[in-house]
mmCIF file of the C-alpha atoms, coordinates in Angstrom:
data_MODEL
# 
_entry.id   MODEL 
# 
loop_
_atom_site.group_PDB 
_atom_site.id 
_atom_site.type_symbol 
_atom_site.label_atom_id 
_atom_site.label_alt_id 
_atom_site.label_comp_id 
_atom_site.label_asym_id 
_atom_site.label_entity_id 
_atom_site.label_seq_id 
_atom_site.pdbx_PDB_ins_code 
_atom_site.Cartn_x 
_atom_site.Cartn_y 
_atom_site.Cartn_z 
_atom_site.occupancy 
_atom_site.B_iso_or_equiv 
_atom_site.pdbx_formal_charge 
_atom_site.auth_seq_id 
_atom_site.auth_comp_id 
_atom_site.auth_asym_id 
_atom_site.auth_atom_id 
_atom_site.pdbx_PDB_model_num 
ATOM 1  C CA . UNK A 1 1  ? -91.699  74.424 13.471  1.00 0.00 ? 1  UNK A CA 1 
ATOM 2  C CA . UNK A 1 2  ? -94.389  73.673 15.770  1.00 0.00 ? 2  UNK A CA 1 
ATOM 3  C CA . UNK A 1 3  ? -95.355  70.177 16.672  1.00 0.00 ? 3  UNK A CA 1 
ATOM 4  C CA . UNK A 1 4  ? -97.661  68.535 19.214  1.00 0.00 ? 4  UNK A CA 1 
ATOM 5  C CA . UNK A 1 5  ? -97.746  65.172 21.218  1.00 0.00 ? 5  UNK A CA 1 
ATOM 6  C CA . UNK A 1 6  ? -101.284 64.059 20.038  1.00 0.00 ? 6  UNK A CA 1 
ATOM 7  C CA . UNK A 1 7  ? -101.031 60.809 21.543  1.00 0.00 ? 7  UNK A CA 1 
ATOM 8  C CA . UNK A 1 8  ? -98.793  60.384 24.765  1.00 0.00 ? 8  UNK A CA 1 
ATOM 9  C CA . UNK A 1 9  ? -96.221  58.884 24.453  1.00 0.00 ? 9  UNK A CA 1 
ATOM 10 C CA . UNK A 1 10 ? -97.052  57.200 20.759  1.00 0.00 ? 10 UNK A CA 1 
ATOM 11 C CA . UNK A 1 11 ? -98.033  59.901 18.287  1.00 0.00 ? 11 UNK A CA 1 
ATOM 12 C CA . UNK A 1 12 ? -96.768  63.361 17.676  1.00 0.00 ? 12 UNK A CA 1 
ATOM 13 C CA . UNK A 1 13 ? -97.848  65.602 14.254  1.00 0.00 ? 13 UNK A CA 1 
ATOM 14 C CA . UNK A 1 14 ? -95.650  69.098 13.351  1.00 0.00 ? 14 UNK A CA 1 
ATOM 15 C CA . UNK A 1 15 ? -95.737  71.865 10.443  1.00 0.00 ? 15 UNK A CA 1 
ATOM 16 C CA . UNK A 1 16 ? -92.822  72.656 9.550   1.00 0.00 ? 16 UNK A CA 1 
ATOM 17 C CA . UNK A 1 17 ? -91.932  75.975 7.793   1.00 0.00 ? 17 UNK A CA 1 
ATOM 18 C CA . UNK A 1 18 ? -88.730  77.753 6.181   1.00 0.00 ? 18 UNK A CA 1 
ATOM 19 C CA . UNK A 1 19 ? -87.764  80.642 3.785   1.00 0.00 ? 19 UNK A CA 1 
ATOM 20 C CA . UNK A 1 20 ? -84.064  80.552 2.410   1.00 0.00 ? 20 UNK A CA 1 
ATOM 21 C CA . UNK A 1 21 ? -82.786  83.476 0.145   1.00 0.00 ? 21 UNK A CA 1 
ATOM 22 C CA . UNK A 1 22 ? -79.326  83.515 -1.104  1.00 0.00 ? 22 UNK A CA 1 
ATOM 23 C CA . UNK A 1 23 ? -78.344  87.374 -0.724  1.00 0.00 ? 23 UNK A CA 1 
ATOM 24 C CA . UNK A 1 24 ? -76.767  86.866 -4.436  1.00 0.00 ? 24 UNK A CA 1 
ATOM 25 C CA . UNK A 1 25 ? -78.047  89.656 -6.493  1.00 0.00 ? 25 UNK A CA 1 
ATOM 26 C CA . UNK A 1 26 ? -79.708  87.270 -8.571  1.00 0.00 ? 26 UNK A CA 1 
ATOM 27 C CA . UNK A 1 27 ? -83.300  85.770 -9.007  1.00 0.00 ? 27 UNK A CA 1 
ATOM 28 C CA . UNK A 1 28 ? -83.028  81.938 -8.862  1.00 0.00 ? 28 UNK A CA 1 
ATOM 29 C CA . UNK A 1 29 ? -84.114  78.565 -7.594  1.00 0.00 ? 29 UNK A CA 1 
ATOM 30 C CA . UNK A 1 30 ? -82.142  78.451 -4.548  1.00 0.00 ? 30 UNK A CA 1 
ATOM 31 C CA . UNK A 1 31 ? -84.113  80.912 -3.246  1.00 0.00 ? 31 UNK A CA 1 
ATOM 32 C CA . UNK A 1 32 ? -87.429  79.529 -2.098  1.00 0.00 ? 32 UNK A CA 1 
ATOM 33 C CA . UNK A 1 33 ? -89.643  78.706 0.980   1.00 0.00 ? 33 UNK A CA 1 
ATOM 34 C CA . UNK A 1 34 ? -90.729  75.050 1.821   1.00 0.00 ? 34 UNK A CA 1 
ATOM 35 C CA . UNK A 1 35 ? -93.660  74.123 3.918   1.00 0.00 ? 35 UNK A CA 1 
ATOM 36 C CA . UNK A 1 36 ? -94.753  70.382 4.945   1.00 0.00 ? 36 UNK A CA 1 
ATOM 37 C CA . UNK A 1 37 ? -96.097  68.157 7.760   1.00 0.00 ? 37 UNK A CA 1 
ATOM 38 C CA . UNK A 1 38 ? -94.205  65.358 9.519   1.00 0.00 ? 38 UNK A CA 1 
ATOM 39 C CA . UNK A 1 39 ? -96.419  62.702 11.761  1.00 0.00 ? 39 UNK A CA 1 
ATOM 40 C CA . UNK A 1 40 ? -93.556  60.711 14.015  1.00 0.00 ? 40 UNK A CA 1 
ATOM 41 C CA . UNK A 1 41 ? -94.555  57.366 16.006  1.00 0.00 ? 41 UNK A CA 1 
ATOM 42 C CA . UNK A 1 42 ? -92.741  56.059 18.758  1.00 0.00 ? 42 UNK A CA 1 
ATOM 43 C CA . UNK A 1 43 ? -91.901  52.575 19.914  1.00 0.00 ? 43 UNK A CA 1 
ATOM 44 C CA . UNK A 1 44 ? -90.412  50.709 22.475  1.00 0.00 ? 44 UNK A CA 1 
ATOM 45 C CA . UNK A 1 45 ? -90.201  53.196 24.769  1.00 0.00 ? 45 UNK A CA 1 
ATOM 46 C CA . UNK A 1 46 ? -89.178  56.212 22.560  1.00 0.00 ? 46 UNK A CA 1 
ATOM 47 C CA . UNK A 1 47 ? -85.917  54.254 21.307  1.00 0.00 ? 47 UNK A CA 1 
ATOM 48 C CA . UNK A 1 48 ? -87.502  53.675 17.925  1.00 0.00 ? 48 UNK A CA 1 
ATOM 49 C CA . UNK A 1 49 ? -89.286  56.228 15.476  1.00 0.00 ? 49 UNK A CA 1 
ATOM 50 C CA . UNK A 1 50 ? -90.618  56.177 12.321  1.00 0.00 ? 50 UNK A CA 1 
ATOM 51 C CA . UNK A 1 51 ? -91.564  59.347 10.837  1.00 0.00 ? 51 UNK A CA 1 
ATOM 52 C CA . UNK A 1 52 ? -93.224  60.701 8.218   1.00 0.00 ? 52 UNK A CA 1 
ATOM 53 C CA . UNK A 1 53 ? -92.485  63.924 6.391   1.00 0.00 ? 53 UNK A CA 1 
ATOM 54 C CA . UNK A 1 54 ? -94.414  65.394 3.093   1.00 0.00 ? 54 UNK A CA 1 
ATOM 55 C CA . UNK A 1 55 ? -92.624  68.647 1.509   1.00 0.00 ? 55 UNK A CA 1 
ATOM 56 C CA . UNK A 1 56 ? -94.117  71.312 -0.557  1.00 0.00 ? 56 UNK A CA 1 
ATOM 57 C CA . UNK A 1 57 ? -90.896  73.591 -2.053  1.00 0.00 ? 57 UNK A CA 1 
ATOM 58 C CA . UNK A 1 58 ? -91.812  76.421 -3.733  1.00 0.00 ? 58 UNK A CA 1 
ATOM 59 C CA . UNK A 1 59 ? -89.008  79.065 -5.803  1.00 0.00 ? 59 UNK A CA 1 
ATOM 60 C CA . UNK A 1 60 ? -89.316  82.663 -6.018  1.00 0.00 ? 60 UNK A CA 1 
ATOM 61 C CA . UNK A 1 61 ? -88.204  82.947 -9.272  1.00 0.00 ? 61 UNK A CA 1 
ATOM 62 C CA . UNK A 1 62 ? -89.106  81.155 -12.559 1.00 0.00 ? 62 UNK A CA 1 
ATOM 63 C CA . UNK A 1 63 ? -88.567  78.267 -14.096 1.00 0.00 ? 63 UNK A CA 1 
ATOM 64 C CA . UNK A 1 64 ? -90.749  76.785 -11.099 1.00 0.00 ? 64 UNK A CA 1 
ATOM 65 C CA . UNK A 1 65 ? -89.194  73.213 -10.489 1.00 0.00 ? 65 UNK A CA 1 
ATOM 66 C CA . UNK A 1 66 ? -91.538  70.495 -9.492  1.00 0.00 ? 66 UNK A CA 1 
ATOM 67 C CA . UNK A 1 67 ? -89.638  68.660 -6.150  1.00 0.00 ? 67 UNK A CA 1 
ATOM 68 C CA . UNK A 1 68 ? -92.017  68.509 -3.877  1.00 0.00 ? 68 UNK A CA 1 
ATOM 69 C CA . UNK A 1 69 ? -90.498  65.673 -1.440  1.00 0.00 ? 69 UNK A CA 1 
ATOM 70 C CA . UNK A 1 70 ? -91.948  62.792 0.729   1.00 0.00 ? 70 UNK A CA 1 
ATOM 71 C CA . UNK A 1 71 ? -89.771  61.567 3.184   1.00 0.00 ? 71 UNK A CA 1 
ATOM 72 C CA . UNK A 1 72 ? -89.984  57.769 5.502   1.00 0.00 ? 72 UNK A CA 1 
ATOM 73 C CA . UNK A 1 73 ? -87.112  58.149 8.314   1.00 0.00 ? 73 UNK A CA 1 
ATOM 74 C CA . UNK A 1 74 ? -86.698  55.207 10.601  1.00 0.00 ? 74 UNK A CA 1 
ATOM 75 C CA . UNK A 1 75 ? -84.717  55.751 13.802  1.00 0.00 ? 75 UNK A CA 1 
ATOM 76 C CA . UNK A 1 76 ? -83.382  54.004 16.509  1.00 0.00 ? 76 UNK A CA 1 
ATOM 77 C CA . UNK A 1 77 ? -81.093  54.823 19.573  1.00 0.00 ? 77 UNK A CA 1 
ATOM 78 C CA . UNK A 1 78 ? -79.458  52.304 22.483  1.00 0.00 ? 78 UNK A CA 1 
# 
């Protein structure tokens, strides 16, 4: 993952990137690599965030499922 604070102290963007493969023997879809963006906003001084996060999931093997993912998170701390 690698992410950057575009905005200071508001806005921050990240790609995101990960490769999982079950050492099974076997060709299937739990083995796959995922890549996606997430865009998080801050308020109130960094005790609230929404983010933002889109997916793309991708298998190794066939049948090739579509589940692509989009993701709204809300967060808060006190």
């Amino acid at each position: 993952q690698a992410g950057y604070l575009v905005w200071d102290p508001w806005l921050e963007i990240a790609a995101r990137f990960d490769s999982f493969e079950l050492d099974d023997g076997v060709d299937d879809f739990n083995d796959r690599w995922s890549a996606g963006g997430v865009a998080s906003v801050f308020f109130l001084r960094n005790r609230v965030k929404l983010q933002l996060e889109y997916a793309h999931h991708q298998e190794w093997a066939e049948p090739q499922i579509e589940n692509d993912s989009f993701v709204i998170q809300l967060q808060g701390r006190f």
